[in-house]
N, C-alpha and C positions, 0 to 999 in steps of 0.2 A: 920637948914633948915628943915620944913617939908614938905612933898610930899602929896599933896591931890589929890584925884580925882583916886586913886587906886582901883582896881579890888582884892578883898581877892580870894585865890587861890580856883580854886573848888576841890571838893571833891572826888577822884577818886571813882567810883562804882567800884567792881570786881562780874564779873560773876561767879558762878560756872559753875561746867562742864557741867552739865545737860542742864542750857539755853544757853553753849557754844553752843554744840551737838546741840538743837534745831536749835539754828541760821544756823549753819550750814546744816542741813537737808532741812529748808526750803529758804533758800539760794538757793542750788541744783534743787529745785524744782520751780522754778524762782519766788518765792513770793516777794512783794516789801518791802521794808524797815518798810515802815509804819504798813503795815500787822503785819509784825513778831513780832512788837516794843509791840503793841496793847496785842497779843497773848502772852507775856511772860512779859508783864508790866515794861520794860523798858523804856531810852529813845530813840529815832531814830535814834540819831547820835551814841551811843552807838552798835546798830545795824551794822549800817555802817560800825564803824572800822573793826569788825569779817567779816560781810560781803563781805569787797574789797578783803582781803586773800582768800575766797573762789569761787571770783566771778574772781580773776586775773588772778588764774591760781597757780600750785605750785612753776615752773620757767618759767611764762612769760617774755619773753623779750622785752625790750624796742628795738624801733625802732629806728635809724640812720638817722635823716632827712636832716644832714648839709651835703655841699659839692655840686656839679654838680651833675645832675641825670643821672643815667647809659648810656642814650642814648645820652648824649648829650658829652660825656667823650672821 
């Protein structure tokens, strides 16, 4: 049996540290994804992944939303 209609696996980029470091700096500086991508000639969604680490917070926490709300408890 063969399988048609398949996706060949993409090719991981790795960043060096340096357009880490960029990402991150103008991350901070609230530039948008697209910006930074343009600026250091990557792709956007590569931006991104670096980006949510920076933008989430070190230990963000997830919020609680299930259950009865306090006032109604």
């Amino acid at each position: 049996m063969q399988v048609t209609g398949t996706m060949a696996p993409r090719r991981r980029i790795s960043l060096t540290p340096k357009q880490v470091s960029t990402i991150e700096e103008m991350t901070s500086k609230n530039n948008s994804n697209g910006t930074i991508a343009k600026a250091i000639d990557v792709k956007k969604s590569t931006v991104a992944y670096v980006a949510q680490f920076v933008r989430g917070g070190a230990g963000a926490a997830k919020v609680d939303r299930r259950g009865r709300p306090p006032l109604l408890s």
